[in-house]
Each structure stands twice: as C-alpha cells, then as structure tokens.
N, C-alpha and C positions, 0 to 999 in steps of 0.2 A: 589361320592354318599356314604352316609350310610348304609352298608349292615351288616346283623346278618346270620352268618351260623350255620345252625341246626344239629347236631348227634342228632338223634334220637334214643328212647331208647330202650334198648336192645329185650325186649318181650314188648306182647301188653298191655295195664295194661287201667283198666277203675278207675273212681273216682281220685285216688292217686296212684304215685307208687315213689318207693325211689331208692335210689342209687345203683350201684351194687358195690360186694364188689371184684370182680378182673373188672379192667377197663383194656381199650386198648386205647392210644391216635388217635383221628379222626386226624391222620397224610395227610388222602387226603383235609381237611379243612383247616388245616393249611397250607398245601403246595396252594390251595386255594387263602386264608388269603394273605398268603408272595406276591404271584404273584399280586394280584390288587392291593396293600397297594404300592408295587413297581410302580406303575403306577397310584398313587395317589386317588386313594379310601380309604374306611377306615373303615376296617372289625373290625367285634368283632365274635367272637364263642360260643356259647352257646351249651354244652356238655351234654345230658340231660341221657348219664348213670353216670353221677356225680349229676346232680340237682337231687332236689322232687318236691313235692308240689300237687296240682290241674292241672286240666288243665289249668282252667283261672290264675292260679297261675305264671304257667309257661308260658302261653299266654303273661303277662306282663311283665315276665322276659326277653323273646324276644323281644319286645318293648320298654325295658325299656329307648334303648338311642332313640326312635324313626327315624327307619331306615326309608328308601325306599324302601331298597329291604329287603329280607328273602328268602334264598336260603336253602334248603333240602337235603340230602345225605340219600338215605335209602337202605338197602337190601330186598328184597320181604318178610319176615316176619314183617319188618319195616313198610311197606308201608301204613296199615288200621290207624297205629296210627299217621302217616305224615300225612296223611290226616286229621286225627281230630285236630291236634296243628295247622296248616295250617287255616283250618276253624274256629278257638277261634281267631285263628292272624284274622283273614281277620274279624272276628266277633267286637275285640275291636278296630281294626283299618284297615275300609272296604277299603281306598287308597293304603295299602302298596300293595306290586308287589311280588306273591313269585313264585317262579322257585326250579324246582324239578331238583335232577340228580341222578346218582349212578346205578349200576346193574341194577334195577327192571325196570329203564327207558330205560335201554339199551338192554334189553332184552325186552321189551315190549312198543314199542318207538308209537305204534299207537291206544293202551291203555292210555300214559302219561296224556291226559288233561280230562280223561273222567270224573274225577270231579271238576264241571265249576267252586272252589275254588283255582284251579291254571291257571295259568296266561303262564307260560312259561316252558318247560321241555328242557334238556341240553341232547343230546345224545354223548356216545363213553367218550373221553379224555376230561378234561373240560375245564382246565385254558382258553386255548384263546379265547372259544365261551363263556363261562361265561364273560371274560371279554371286548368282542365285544358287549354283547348284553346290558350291563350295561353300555357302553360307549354310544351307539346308545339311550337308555333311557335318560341318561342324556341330551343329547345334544337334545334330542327331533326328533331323525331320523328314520325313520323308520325302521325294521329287518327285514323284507320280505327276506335279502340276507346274514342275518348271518347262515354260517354254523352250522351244528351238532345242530342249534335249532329247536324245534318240539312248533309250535305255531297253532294260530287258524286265519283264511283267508276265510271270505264269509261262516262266519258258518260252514267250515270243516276246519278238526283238518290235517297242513301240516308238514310234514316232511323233514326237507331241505336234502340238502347232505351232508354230513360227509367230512371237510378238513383233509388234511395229518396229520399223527399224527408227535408229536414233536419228531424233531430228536436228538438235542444235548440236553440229560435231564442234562448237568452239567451246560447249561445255566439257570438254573430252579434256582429259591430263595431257600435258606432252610427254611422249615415250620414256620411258626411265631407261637413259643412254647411261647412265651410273653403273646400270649391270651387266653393260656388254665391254669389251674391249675393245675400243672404239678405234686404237693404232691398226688393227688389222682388217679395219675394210676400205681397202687400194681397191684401184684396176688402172695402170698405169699409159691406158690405151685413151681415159679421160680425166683423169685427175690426180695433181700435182700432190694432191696427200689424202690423207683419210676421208671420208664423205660421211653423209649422213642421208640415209633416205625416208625424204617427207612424203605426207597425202594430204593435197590442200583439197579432196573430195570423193565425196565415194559415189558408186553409179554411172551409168552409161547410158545414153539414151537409143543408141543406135544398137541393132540385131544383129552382127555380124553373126552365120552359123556355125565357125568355126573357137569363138571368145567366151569363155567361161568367165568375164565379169559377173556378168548378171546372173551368174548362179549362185553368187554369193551376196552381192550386192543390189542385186536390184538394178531397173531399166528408170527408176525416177535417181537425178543426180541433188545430193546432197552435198552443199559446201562450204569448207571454211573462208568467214572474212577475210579480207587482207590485213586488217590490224593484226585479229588472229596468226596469219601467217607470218606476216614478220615479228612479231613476239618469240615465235618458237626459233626462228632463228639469229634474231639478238641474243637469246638464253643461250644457244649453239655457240654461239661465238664468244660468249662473255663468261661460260662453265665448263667449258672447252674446247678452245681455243680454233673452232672447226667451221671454216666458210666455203667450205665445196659441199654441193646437194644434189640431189636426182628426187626430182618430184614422180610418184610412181602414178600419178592420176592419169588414165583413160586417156582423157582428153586434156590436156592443160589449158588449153585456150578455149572450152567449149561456151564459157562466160564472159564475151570481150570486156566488159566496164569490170567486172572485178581484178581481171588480170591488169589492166591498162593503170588499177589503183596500185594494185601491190607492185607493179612495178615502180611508181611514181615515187610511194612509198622508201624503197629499196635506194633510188636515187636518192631523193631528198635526205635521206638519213646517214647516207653515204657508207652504205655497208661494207661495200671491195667483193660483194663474193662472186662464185663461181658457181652456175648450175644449169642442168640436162633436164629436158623436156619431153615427151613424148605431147604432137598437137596434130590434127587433119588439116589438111589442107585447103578444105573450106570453109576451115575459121581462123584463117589468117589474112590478112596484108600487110603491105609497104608499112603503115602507120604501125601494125602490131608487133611486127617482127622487130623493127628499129628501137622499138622502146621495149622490149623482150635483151636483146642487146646490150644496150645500155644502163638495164639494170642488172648485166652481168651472165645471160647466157650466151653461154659458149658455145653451143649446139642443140639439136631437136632431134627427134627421129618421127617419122609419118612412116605411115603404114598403106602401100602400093596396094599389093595384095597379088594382082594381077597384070596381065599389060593387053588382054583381051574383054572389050566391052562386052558381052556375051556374060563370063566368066563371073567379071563385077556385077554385071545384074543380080545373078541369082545367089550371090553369097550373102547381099544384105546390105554391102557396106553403102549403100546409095553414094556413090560418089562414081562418075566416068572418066575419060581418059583424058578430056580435054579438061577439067576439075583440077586432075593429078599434073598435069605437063603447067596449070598456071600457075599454081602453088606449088613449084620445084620453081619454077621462075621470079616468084616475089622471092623466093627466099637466097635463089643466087643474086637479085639485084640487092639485099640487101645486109649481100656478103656474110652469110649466117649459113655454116656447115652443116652439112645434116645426113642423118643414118636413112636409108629406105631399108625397108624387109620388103620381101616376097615369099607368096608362098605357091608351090607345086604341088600338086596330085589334089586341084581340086576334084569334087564331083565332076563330071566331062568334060575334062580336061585332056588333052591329045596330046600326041608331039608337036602337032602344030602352036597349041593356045602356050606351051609350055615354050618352045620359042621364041613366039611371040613376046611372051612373059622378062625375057632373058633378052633379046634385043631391048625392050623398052627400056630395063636397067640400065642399059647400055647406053641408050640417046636421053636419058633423065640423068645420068652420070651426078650419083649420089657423092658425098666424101668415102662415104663408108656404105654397103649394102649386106645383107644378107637374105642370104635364099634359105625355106623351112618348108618340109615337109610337110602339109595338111596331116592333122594328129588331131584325133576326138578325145578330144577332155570329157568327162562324164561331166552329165547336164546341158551338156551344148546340142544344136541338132543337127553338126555332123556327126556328134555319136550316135543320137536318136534315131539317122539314117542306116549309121552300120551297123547297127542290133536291128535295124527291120530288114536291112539287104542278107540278115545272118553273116555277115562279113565278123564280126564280133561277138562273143555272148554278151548278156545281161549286165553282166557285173564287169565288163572292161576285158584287154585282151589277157592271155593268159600269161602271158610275161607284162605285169603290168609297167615294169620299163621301157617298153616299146611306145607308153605314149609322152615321146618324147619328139623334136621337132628336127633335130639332126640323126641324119645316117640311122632313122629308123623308123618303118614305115608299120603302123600300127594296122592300118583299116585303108585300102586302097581303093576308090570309088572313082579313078580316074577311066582311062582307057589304055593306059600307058602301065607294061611293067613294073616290078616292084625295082627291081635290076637297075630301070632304065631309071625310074625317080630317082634311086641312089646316084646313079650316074649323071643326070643332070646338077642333080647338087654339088658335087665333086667340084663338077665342071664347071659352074657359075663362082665358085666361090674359090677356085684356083685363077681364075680370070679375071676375075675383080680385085685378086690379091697384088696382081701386077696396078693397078691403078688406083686403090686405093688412097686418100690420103688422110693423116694424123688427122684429131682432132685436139692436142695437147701440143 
C-alpha cells in the first residue's frame, strides 16, 4: 500500500504557519517508514515542522503521491491541529484511511476516534500493529483481531488488547532518513550542521508522575547493543555524510557496561562525531562521564526537577538534593556541559518550594537551564490527579494546547497562582539568560 506519514507541526497555527527554525527528526516515523517498506509497502513522510503553506496547501501535499493510507504521530498539543490536516485530507480525498498514533492516543486510547474523521488509532509500540493493520486493509480482511488497534464495531469505539512489546529492538530497520530532508534538521544553539536523532532504547524504569514514557513504552527498559548502535551510525555517516546525534533515550546511561562499550566502540573506530545526551545523575561518574567525552559528547541534560526535598519525594523521581548537587559536581570536574530543567507548579508546591526551586538553579549553575511548567500529559498520574481534583475533564483540558510546558498552565495543583507560575517562569528564564553559556 501507499502510505504518507504525518509530523505534525510543532504549535497550533490557523490559516498558515511556516517552518521552524530548530527542527528534530520524526525518527519514530522513520523507524515507521523502514519497518513497512521492509515488508513491501511504500511510505513517504511528510514533516510538517519543515513544510508551510495553507492548510489545503499542505492537504495536497499529503496527497500528492495519492496514498491509501495517512497515518498521524501527535503529542497532545499536536493533537487539535492533527485533526484539522486529517479533515482537509479526508476533505480532498474522502476514501483515504488515516490512522492516528503517538502519546496522546496512548494516553487517551478511548478518546482516539472521537472525531468521526479518523478511521483507525494505534495504541502503545507501533511498528507491528501499524503494520498488521495495513496488511489486513490491503488484503481486504477484517481487524477486529489486530492488536493495540482502537477501531469502531456496532457504533462503539473498541479497544483491543495490547500485544507484547518488541523484544530484540536490533532486529528493528534503521529509520529511512532517505525520506526526510535531512539539511533541515539544525538547532544552532548545539550543532555545527544537521543532526540525526537516535533511540539506543526504549522504556523507563523509574515513575516520575509528571512523564508520559511509560505510557507508551512501558516501565521495563529494552535495548539496543552497542554494535547495533554503532552500525546505524557508520551508515549515518557513510550515506550521508551526518555525525552530529541527539540520542532521545530516557536515560542514556541507565546501563553503565553497555554505554562504557559503545563508547569504547566509538573511540576505537575513530568516528569524530558529535552527540547530546539526556542521563540522571545517579548513574554517572568521573569514569563515565570522561569516556562519554571522549567518544565525542558534547553535552547532557539531567533532569532536577526540584530544588525542595519534600517536593522530590512525592513526584517519584527517587533521587534527593544531595544526589542532584554530586552529579552536577562529577560533571563540572569533568568539564562536561550540561542542560538542567526544572519544573514549577508541582502538586504543593508554594512560593516558598518554588524559590527554593530557583535558587538551587542558581548554586547548581547548569551551562544552560530551563524552567517548565508541570502539564499532565494523558496517562501520567498528574493528569490522573486533575480529572480526580476536577481541575480537568476526562478527555484532557479543553484547549488541548494548553498542555504544553511554557507560558501555559493546563491543570494547576500547586498553591501558587496561575499568574504567579507564569511569572516565575518569565522570571527564571530572563535570569538565567544573563548567565547562560553556549554549548556550540
């Protein structure tokens, strides 16, 4: 079959909206893409934080090779504008078949078809329900029995069950970067030209209440080798011509002997490249960080959270303040730059904790920091808390752009203003901008 897979684009944008100018490669499309094209379908991608145009503009351009299908990938701020490209598609051409996936289906799997312009919703892992359900289309069979689909049966919207998620990901294709246009994903704030972004694993084991992994992924972590990983980016560099990465895994470092090889790996082979991390800080040291380094990272980012023990208790992250202040310190002794986030408006969270929060930035003096608004993602259980506080309904807030992490506060479970959260962020991130430094 001919299928067009959709990125959707980044905020919600009515009439026209244009490019953006740091991009991220839709690497779960591509890994998508690879998997059916291996089993004889024949994807194209359509990246719509790289397109412009109209809507019916870009309506066309989805159509352009005249597909069958059109499949969707959104995050819940995504989701009002998936729907409206969805409804232009089905508008110029009422027979195509589109099928929704990603987070917001995953998290809200008995929401997915509430607008009768989709056909089909993918829940959890996707590759082999995506490509069960397009095989059964093709052939003309029914799907009553493919797994992880969310379809419609006697007028109500059913939910099948969820099969095992895939176990050996180095049996997995590497992404088909052949159908994206790979010059336009910069962000010039960390790298020198185009990037590529990898997942050398999927899963989390850790329950943060605020982190929509595991609502997609699962809390057991599954991972690729290190041979595996460097293979895919030998190919990267030797098909083209591309050795800057951003590994989008959880944890990077959550497996010290697999990372400590592919770095080894990375050296020994003598690759030059350049790549960003996201790791906790209590699965690092002196030994990991320097050989992190020297197989060519440039930087990390860890995730604070907080700067009030109290606060860190109850979100999940098991990690304290004396954790977080020793792991900013191996990583300053081992001259390795690194991003901190925070987040505000937890559950009981004050002026006080939120302070607190914002000094500690301040004596952990990241290169780079960012402050985020607490935002329930569907399936996490700070949304589960604000559909039981009624701070939310059911199905997410009603501008579903609000759940988003800057300068907008979806579901407020602090003690603190909605006003004043906005204000603190202003405010931490106008003052951190005076101190900041490059990571490029």
């Amino acid at each position: 079959m001919k299928v067009t897979l959709i990125q959707p684009p980044n905020m919600q944008r009515t009439g026209k909206w244009k490019s953006q100018k740091v991009c991220r490669t839709p690497t779960n499309l591509g890994l998508l893409a690879a998997y059916i094209r291996q089993r004889g379908h024949e994807p194209r991608i359509v990246d719509l934080d790289i397109e412009g145009g109209t809507l019916e503009e870009i309506g066309r351009l989805i159509l352009a090779n005249d597909p069958q299908v059109i499949g969707i990938t959104c995050l819940t701020p995504r989701f009002p504008i998936s729907m409206a490209i969805i409804g232009e598609c089905k508008r110029l051409q009422p027979e195509v078949i589109a099928v929704v996936g990603g987070p917001h289906i995953s998290g809200l799997p008995e929401y997915a078809l509430k607008d009768p312009v989709v056909d089909y919703a993918v829940l959890g892992e996707g590759e082999q329900a995506f490509l069960e359900l397009i095989n059964h289309l093709a052939a003309g069979k029914p799907v009553d029995s493919v797994a992880n689909l969310i379809h419609r049966q006697n007028g109500a919207v059913k939910v099948n069950p969820v099969r095992p998620f895939i176990a050996d990901l180095d049996a997995l294709p590497f992404p088909a970067w052949d159908l994206l246009k790979l010059d336009n994903y910069v962000d010039p704030a960390f790298y020198q030209g185009p990037h590529l972004g990898l997942m050398s694993a999927r899963g989390c084991p850790f329950d943060c209440y605020f982190c929509a992994s595991r609502v997609v992924w699962g809390r057991r972590v599954r991972y690729r080798s290190p041979a595996n990983m460097i293979a895919e980016i030998e190919e990267a560099i030797s098909r083209y011509g591309i050795r800057e990465f951003m590994f989008y895994d959880d944890t990077f470092t959550l497996n010290r002997n697999r990372i400590l090889e592919f770095c080894q790996g990375v050296i020994k082979r003598r690759l030059d490249i350049r790549f960003y991390a996201q790791v906790r800080v209590d699965t690092i040291d002196l030994e990991i960080v320097q050989k992190l380094k020297a197989a060519g990272c440039f930087a990390v980012a860890i995730g604070v959270e907080s700067g009030n023990e109290q606060i860190l208790k109850t979100m999940g992250k098991n990690l304290n303040i004396d954790q977080i202040r020793a792991g900013c310190q191996v990583l300053k002794a081992a001259h390795m730059p690194f991003l901190a986030s925070y987040i505000i408006g937890h559950p009981g969270d004050t002026h006080e904790t939120i302070r607190q929060t914002i000094d500690f930035a301040n004596e952990l003096d990241a290169d780079q920091s960012k402050f985020l608004i607490a935002t329930p993602y569907p399936g996490t259980r700070f949304f589960q808390m604000s559909v039981a506080r009624g701070v939310i309904p059911p199905e997410g807030a009603a501008d579903l752009g609000d759940h988003t992490y800057f300068q907008h506060v979806a579901a407020n479970l602090s003690q603190v203003s909605d006003a004043d959260l906005l204000a603190y962020q202003q405010q931490a991130f106008d003052d951190y901008d005076n101190r900041k430094r490059p990571l490029v």
